[in-house]
N, C-alpha and C positions, 0 to 999 in steps of 0.2 A: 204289709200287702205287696210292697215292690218287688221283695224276695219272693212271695209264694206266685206272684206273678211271673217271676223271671223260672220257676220250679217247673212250673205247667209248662212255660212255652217249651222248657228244654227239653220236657218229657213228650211234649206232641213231635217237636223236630226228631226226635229220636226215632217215632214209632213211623216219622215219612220217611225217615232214610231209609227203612227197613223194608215200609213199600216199596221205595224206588230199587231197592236193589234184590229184592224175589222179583218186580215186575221187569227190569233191563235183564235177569241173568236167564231167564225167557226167552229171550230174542234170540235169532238165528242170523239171518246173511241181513236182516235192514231194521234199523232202529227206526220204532215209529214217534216223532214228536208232535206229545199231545200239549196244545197250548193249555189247555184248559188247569194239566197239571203243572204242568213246566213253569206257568205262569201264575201260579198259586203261592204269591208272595205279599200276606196280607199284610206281614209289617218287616217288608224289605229292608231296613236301615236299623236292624234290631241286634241291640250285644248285647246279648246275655250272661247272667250273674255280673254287669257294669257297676252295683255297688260295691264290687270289688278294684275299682278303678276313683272311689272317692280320692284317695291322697295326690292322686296325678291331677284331677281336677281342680283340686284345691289348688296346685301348686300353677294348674294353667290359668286360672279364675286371676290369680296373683299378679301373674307376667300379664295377662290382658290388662288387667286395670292399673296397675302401676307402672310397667312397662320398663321394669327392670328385671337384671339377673337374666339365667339360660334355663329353659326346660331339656331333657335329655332325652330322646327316644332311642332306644336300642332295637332297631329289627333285625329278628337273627331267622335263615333259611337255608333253602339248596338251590338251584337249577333257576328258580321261579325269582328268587333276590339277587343271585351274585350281579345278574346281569344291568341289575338297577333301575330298570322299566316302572316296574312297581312300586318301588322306595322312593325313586325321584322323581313319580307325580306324589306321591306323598308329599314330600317333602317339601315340593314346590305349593302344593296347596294349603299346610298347615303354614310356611314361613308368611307365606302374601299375608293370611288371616292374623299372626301374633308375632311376625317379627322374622326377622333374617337372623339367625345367629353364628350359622357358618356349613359347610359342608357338611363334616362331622368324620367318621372315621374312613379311613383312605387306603386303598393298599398298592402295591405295584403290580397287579394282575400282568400287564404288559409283560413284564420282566419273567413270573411264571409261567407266560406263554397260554394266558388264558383269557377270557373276558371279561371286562368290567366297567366301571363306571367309565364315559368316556370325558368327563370333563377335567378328568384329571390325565397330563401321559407322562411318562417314566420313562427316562430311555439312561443307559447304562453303557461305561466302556469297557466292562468285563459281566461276562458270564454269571446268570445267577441257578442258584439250585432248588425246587420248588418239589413240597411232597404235601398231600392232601390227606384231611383226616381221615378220608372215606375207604383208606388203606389201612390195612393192622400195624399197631404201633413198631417201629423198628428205631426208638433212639431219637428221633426227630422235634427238635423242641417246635410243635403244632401249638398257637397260640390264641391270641383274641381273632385274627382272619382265619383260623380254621384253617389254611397253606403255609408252611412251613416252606423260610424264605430264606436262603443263605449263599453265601460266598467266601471260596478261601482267600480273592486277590485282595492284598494288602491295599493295591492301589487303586481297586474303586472307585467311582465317582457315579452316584446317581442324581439326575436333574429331575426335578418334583417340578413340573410347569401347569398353572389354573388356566385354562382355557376361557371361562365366563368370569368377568369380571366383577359381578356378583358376587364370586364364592373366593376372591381376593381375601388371605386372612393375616391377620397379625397374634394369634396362638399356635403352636404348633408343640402336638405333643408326639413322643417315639416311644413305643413298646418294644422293649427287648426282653428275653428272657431272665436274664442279670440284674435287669432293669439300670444296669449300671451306664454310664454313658460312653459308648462303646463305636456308638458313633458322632461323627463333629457335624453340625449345621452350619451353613458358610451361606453367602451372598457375595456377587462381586459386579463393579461395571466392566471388566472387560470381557469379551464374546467368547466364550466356551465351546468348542468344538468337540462335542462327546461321542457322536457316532461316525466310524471311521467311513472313510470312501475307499479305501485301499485294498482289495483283496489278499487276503492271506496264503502266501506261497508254502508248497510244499517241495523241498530238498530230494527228489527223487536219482538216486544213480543207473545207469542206464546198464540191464544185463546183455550177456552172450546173447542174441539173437530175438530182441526185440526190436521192435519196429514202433513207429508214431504211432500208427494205427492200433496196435493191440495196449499201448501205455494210455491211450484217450481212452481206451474202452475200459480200461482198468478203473482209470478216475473219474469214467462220465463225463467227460466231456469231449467235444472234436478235437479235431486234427488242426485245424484252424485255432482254434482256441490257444491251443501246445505251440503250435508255431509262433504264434504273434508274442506269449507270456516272453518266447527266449530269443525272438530277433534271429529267426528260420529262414532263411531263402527257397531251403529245400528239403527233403525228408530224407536227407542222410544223417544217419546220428553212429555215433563210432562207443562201442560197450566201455564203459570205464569213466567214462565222462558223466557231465551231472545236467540233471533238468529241470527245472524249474515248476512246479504241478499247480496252475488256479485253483481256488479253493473258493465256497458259498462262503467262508468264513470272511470275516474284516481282520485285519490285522488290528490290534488293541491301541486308543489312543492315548498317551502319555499326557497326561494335565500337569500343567506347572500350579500345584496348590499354593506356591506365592501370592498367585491370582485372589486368594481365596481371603476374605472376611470373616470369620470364626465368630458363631453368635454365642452370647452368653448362656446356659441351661442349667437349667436346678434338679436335681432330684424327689420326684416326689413316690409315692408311695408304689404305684403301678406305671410309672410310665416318668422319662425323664421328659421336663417343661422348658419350653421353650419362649419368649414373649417379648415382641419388637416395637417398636416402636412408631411404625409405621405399617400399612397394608402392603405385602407383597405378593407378585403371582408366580413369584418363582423359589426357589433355595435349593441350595448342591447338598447333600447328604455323603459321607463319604468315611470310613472307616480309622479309629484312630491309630492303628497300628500296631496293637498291643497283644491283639488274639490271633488264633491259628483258626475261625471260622466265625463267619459275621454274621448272625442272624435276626431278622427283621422279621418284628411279628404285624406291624403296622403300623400305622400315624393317625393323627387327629388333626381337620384343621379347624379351626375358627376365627371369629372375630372378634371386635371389642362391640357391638350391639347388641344389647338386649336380643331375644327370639329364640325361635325354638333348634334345636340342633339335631337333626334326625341321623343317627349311624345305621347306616346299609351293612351289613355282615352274612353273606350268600358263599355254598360251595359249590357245585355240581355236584349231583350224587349223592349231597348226603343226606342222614337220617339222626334222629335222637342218638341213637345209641352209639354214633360213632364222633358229635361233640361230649358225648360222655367219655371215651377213653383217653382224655387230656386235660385234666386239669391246670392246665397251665390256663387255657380258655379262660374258664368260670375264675381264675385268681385274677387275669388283667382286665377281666370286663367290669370289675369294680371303677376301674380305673376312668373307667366313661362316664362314671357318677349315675347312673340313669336314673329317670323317674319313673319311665316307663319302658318294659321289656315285652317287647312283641313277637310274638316266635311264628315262623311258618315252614312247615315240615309235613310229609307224611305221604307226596307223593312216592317217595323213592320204597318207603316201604308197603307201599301198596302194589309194586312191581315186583319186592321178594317175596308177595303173599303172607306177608307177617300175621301170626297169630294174634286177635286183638285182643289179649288178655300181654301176650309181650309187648307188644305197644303201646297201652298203659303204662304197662311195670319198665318200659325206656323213657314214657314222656313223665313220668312220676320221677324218675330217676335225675333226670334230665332240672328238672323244675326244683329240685330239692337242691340241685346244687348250685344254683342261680339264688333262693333264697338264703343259703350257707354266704355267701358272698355278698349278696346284697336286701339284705332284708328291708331295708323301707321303701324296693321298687314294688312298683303294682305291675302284673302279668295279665297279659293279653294275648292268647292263642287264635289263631285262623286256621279251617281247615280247610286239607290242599284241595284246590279246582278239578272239577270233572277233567275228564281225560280218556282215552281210548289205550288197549293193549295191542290192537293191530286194527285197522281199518274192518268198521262192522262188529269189533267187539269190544264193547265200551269197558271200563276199567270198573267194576263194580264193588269189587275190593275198597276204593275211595270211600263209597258211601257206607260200605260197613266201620272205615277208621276214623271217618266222621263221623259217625255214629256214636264212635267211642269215646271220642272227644269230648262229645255233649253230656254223653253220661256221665263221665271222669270229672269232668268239673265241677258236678254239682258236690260232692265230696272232696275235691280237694281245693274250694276256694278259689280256681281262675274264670277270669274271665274269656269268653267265645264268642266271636263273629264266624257266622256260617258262610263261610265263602260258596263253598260248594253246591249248598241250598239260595245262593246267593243270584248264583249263575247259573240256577235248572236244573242242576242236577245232571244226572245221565241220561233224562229226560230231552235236556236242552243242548245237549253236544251237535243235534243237527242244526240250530239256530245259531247258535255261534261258531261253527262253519260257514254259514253263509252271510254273514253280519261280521266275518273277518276277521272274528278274536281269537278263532282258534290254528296254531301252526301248523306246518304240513308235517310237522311227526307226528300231530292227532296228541301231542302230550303236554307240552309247549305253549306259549300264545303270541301271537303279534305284540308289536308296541302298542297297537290298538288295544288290544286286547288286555293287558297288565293295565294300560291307563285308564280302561274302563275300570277293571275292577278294585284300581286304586280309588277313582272317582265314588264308586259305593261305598267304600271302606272308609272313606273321608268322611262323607255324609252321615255314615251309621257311626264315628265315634264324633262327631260332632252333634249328631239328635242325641244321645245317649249325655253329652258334657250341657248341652240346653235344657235339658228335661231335670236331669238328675241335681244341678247343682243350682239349678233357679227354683228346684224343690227344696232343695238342703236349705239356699236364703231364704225362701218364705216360711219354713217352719222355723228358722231361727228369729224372725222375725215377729211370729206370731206367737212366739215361747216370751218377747221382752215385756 
């Protein structure tokens, strides 16, 4: 009965997506939001085909009542997770409920020059090199963060510092491609100065009939600037001679790794382990010296507590079909153990107007090699949030890949929370405009906005873990 009930609902949301989106591709210069529809959420907190999430329940049923070991979530996205809005009210609401067990997976977005979790920050005394999946493959070992993370300086040093004292861990795992340990973990008490204050000079020689003036213009900056770097009185400068050029750059800080405490690590299967003995909120990372390019695909951190461990894994921009062209990915995310893999994807491809017969055959694709890898996690897909293509013209494309979603599942065994039917629909983009959730790209959402629609998502897998596994105990109960 709960499957053919979960059949029906999937095939009625099917056939409102399909309303909603003949009835928004209608619209011209103003979207009319009708409550009547928008607000037609008879059973809001509902995830469908959820008896495909018994073994995750089982295994959280476990940790609630015994209050040992780690549950594992993997949520993997674009645009909507990197930034960790959404993953970290998650996260923050399942740990209060079953336990703290640690951050979970970590990356140096800082150092790619992009955004990300903020409780974690990264700062480095050499340059690093960062390439995203969301680009054709070119060579780049693209890993479990989807950003491909590297550096030629032998002499490296990155500082990993926990901002919340909460997420203080004593496991610490590294993913390399090699998987070999390729880099050294270190602690030390003396004060590390990693990020330079010194500007980086440039060696400039001065030609036949230049002037201060036309050398500042050359390098951007003033005349004043030029003067002061070389101890100028005046603007005579004589050709032949040398100048000194400021630069945005720092000049690179030399660390005495004598400083440096070298922790113990093991090799394990996807990722080399790390394990202290105490909580710490900091460790130096830093290169063994042995390669000609250092590449960091991510970290783990944890702790020694029982709870739940939720890893955040967000790109920008990307889509199913572009964590499909690296399987490097789907080999190190074994390595998270998960119990539960959560995926949210589909706005990006509802921007290239992807045909949804190919967006199936990417998220089928996608899903097959997540089970190749890890077969006794249970899958949970969300589809992506309404959205607008330009102001006034709602993004309708959404509701037909939602659409698709709901259909695809019923055939290939995952389960689906309707995000999209969750938040209105395209119905409801005027309301969440003015209720705040929605961003001013119209694509996007507030912190408000993610945290709400974490808040429902919390809710609907938690009715669905009440319902289903306090049905599973009472039939098992009434079977003795």
């Amino acid at each position: 009965m709960l499957y053919i009930k979960n059949l029906f609902l999937i095939l009625f949301l099917g056939f409102y997506h399909l309303l909603l989106a003949q009835s928004s591709a209608s619209y011209q210069s103003e979207i009319i939001f009708d409550n009547a529809e928008a607000n037609f959420k008879e059973e809001p907190g509902v995830i469908y085909n959820d008896q495909n999430l018994m073994q995750f329940f089982s295994k959280l049923h476990s940790l609630d009542s015994l209050k040992q070991g780690k549950i594992n979530i993997v949520h993997i996205g674009d645009s909507h997770i990197q930034a960790d809005f959404f993953t970290g009210r998650m996260r923050s609401l399942l740990q209060e409920r079953f336990g703290n067990g640690g951050l979970g997976f970590a990356f140096p977005y800082q150092l790619a020059r992009t955004n990300g979790n903020g409780s974690v920050k990264y700062v480095s005394n050499a340059p690093w090199q960062s390439y995203r999946n969301v680009f054709p493959v070119n060579g780049a070992n693209v890993g479990l963060s989807g950003i491909a993370l590297s550096t030629s300086a032998a002499d490296a040093v990155m500082e990993l510092k926990v901002n919340d004292p909460s997420l203080h861990f004593s496991r610490l795992k590294i993913f390399t491609p090699s998987n070999h340990q390729v880099f050294n973990v270190a602690t030390t008490s003396v004060p590390i100065n990693i990020v330079s204050s010194t500007p980086k000079k440039i060696k400039h020689t001065i030609k036949s009939g230049e002037s201060l003036s036309t050398i500042a213009r050359r390098y951007k900056i003033t005349v004043a600037q030029l003067k002061k770097t070389n101890n100028l009185k005046t603007d005579n400068i004589v050709a032949g001679k040398t100048l000194w050029i400021p630069s945005k750059e720092m000049e690179p800080v030399k660390i005495d790794l004598s400083n440096f405490t070298n922790l113990q690590g093991q090799e394990r299967e996807s990722y080399y382990d790390f394990v202290f003995d105490t909580p710490l909120d900091r460790v130096y990372v830093y290169p063994n010296g042995r390669e000609s390019l250092y590449d960091l695909n991510g970290l783990v951190l944890e702790n020694s507590t029982p709870g739940v461990v939720y890893h955040s894994i967000g790109v920008n921009g990307a889509k199913y079909s572009d964590f499909n062209k690296y399987p490097l990915f789907f080999e190190q995310l074994k390595g998270l153990e998960p119990d539960l893999i959560i995926v949210s994807m589909g706005t990006n491809e509802a921007f290239d107007k992807i045909d949804p017969k190919q967006f199936s055959a990417s998220v089928n694709e996608f899903l097959e090699y997540i089970q190749q890898e890890n077969p006794t996690a249970n899958i949970l897909l969300t589809s992506p949030p309404p959205s607008y293509f330009s102001r006034y013209n709602p993004n309708t494309i959404v509701s037909t890949l939602s659409n698709e979603l709901i259909i695809n599942g019923i055939s290939s065994d995952y389960a689906l929370w309707d995000l999209y039917y969750n938040l209105g629909g395209t119905l409801g983009l005027k309301s969440l405009q003015s209720d705040g959730y929605l961003a001013k790209d119209l694509v996007h959402y507030t912190v408000k906005g993610y945290e709400f629609s974490a808040d429902l998502f919390f809710d609907a897998l938690l009715k669905s873990y009440d319902q289903l596994y306090n049905h599973k105990s009472t039939m098992t109960n009434e079977s003795i």
